[in-house]
C-alpha positions as CSV (number, residue, x, y, z in Angstrom):
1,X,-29.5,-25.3,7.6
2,X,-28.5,-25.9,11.3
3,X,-26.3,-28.9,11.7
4,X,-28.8,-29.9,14.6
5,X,-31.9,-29.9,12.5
6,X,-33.4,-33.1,11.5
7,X,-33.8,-33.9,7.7
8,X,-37.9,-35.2,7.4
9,X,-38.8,-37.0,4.6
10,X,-41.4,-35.5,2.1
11,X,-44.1,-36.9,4.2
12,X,-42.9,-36.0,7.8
13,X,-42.7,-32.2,6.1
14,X,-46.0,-32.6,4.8
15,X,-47.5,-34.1,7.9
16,X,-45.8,-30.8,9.8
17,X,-47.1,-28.4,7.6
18,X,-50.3,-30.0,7.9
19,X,-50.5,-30.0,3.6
20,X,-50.5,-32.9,1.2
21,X,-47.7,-34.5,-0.2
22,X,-48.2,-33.0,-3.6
23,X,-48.1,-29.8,-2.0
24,X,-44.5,-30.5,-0.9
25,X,-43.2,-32.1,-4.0
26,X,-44.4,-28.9,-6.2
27,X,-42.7,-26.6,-3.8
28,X,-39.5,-29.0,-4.3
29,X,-40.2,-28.9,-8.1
30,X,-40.7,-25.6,-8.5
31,X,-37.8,-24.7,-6.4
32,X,-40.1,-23.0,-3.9
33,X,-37.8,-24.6,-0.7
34,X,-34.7,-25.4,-0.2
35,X,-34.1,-29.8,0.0
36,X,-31.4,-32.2,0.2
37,X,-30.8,-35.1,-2.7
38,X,-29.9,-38.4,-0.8
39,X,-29.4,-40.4,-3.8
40,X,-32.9,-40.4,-5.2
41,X,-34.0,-39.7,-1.9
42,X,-35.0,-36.2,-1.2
43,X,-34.8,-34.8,2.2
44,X,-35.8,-31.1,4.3
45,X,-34.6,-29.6,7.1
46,X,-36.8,-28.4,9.8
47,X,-34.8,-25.1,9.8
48,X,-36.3,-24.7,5.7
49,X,-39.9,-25.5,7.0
50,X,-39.5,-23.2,9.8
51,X,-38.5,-20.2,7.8
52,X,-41.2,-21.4,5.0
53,X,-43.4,-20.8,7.3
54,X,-42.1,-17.5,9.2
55,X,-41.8,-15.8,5.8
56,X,-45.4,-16.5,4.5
57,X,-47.0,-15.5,8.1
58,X,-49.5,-12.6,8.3
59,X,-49.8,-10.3,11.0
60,X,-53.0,-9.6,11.8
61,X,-54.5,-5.9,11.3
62,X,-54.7,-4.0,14.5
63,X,-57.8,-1.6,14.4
64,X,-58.7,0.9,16.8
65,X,-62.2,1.6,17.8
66,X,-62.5,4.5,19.0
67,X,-66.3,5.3,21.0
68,X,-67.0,1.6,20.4
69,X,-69.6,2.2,18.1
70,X,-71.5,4.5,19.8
71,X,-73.8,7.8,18.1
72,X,-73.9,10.7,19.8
């Protein structure tokens, strides 16, 4: 965690990730990500969502056509 990152709330992280809410507490329940207890208030970094994301990305496949379909 970056000591400049902001600390969202379970709906901000949901809301950046573009997922439920649900989604984000069973990754916090299950351990899945990385949070921060406030009390009962639980708390992630953008850094974690960042590097959630980064490590879950899929690069596309590069194909090469070669004769662009062509018969001879």
């Amino acid at each position: 965690m970056n000591n400049n990152d902001r600390l969202l709330t379970v709906d901000e992280a949901a809301e950046r990730l573009g997922t439920g809410v649900r989604f984000i507490r069973r990754l916090i329940q299950e351990r899945r990500i990385r949070y921060v207890k406030l009390g009962k208030h639980v708390r992630i970094s953008e850094s974690v969502l960042t590097a959630y994301v980064e490590e879950r990305t899929v690069e596309p496949v590069r194909t090469r056509r070669t004769g662009f379909g062509l018969v001879a």
